[in-house]
N, C-alpha and C positions, 0 to 999 in steps of 0.2 A: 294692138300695134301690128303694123304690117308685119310678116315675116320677113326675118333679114337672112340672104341667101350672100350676096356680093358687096363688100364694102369696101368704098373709095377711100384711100390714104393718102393724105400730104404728109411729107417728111417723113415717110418710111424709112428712106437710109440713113436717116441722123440718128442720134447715140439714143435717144429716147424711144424712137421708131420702130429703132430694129428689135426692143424687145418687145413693141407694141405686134409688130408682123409675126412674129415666130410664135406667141402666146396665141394670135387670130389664128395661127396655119395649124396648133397642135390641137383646136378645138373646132376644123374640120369647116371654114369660114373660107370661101373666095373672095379673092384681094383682086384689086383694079389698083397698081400705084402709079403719082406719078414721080420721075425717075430724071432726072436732068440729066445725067451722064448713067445711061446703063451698064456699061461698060464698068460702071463702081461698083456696080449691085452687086452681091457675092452669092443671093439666095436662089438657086434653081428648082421649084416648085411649080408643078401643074396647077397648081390652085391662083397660081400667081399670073395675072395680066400687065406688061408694061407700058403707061402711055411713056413716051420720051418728050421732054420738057419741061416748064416753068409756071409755078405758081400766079407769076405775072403778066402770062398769057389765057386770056381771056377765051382762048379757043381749045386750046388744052386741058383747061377746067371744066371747059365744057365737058370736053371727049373721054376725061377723067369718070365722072359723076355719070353720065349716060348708062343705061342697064343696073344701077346699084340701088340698093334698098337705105343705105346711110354712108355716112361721110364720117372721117375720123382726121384730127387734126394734131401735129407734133409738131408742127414747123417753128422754126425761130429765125430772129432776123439775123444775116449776113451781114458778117462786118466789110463795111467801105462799099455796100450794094445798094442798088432801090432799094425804099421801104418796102415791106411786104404784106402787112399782117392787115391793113385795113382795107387797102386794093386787090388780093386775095379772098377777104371775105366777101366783098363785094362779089365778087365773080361767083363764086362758090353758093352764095344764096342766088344770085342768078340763073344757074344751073338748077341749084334745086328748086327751083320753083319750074322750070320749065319741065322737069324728068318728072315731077310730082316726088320729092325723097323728102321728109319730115324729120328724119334724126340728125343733130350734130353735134359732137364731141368732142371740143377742140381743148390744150393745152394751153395753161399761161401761168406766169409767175404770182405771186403773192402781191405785188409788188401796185397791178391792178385793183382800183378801188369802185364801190358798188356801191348803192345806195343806204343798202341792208348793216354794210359794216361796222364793226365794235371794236376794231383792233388795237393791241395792248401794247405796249411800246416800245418791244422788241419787233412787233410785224409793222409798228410804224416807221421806226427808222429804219428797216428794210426797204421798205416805198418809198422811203425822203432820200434813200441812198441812190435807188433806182432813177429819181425823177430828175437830182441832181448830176449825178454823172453817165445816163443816160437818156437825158431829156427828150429826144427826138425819137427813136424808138419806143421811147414810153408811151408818148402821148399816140404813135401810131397804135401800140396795141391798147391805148383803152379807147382807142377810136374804135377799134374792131369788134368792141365790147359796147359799144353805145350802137352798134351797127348790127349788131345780134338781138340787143335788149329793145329795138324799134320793128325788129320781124315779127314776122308771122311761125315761123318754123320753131320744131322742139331742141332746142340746143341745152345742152348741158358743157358750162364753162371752168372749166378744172383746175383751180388754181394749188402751186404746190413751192415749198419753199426749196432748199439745195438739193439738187438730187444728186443720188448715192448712186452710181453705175455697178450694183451690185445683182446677181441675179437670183437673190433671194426673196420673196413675197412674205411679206411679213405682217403683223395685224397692222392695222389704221385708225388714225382720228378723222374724221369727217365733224364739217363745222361751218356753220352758210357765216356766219358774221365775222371769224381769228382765224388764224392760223395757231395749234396747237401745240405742235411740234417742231423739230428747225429742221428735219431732213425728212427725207423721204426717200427706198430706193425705186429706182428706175423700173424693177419688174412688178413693183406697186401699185405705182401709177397705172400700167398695162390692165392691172387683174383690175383697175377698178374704171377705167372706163370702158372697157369690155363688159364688163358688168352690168354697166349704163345701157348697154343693148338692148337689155331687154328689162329694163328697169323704167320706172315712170318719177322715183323718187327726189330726181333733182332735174326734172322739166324746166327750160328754163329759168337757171339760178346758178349759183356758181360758189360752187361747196370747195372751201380749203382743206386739200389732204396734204396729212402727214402721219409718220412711222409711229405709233405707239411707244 
């Protein structure tokens, strides 16, 4: 696997993100994020590049991804905004196919269904909850999911049930077919797709974590 020196982040300043960037900064990792309103950003680090802009722009993502070894993904959809998650990916495998980057690690809820899945009836009606009262964002991100599993690229797709904004790292269940656990916390999540970096064990496939 290529050595990874510079990684692109979507959603670095949302709640999931920012533990994702600070865990990437203390483990000595340059960041390229990109950054809709900089002025929100609170993190001043040399390790840290800002593009300013939107997911939605196609040129931005570009300028994102350009010079990085992998892409990392925490974004979520804006309430009352375009959709995101499948127009987004689009972009984002566009870039990397043209920069030649081969890793990608994006977030998503339980709630997305895969072919491989076995889930038990607590993570089903988590999904039946999701598809009914948020039906249009759902069907976005598992568009974005059918949009990854038709690439070429090494994505790994990280599905996780509530998460715990806590900043404690705590053991984990890992599991390609259920979800095992109902929460998971936030600096969790971080150590285990960081992890992913330099890991081959969930090459495209999409392992549910959750808190032991």
């Amino acid at each position: 696997m290529k050595q990874i020196i510079k990684i692109a982040i979507l959603g670095g300043n949302g709640r999931t993100g920012k533990f994702l960037v600070n865990q990437l900064l203390n483990q000595g990792f340059s960041l390229k994020l990109l950054i809709r309103d900089p002025n929100k950003f609170s993190v001043n680090n040399p390790l840290i590049d800002i593009v300013a802009g939107d997911a939605l722009d196609e040129d931005k993502v570009d300028t994102l991804i350009e010079g990085c070894q992998a892409v990392m993904g925490t974004m979520s959809q804006r309430e009352g905004e375009p959709l995101l998650s499948s127009t987004a990916t689009r972009y984002i495998l566009k870039a990397m196919l043209k920069y030649e980057v081969k890793r990608y690690i994006v977030l998503a809820g339980i709630n997305i269904d895969t072919p491989f899945d076995q889930k038990d009836i607590r993570s089903r009606m988590a999904t039946e909850f999701m598809k009914a009262n948020y039906p249009v964002p759902h069907a976005d991100k598992q568009k974005s999911y059918a949009i990854l599993a038709e690439s070429s690229i090494d994505w790994t797709f990280v599905r996780v049930p509530l998460i715990d904004f806590d900043a404690a790292i705590t053991p984990i269940t890992i599991n390609l077919e259920n979800c095992i656990g109902d929460k998971i916390s936030a600096a969790s999540i971080a150590a285990f797709m960081i992890d992913q970096l330099t890991k081959d064990d969930f090459i495209r496939q999409a392992p549910f974590i959750s808190n032991a």
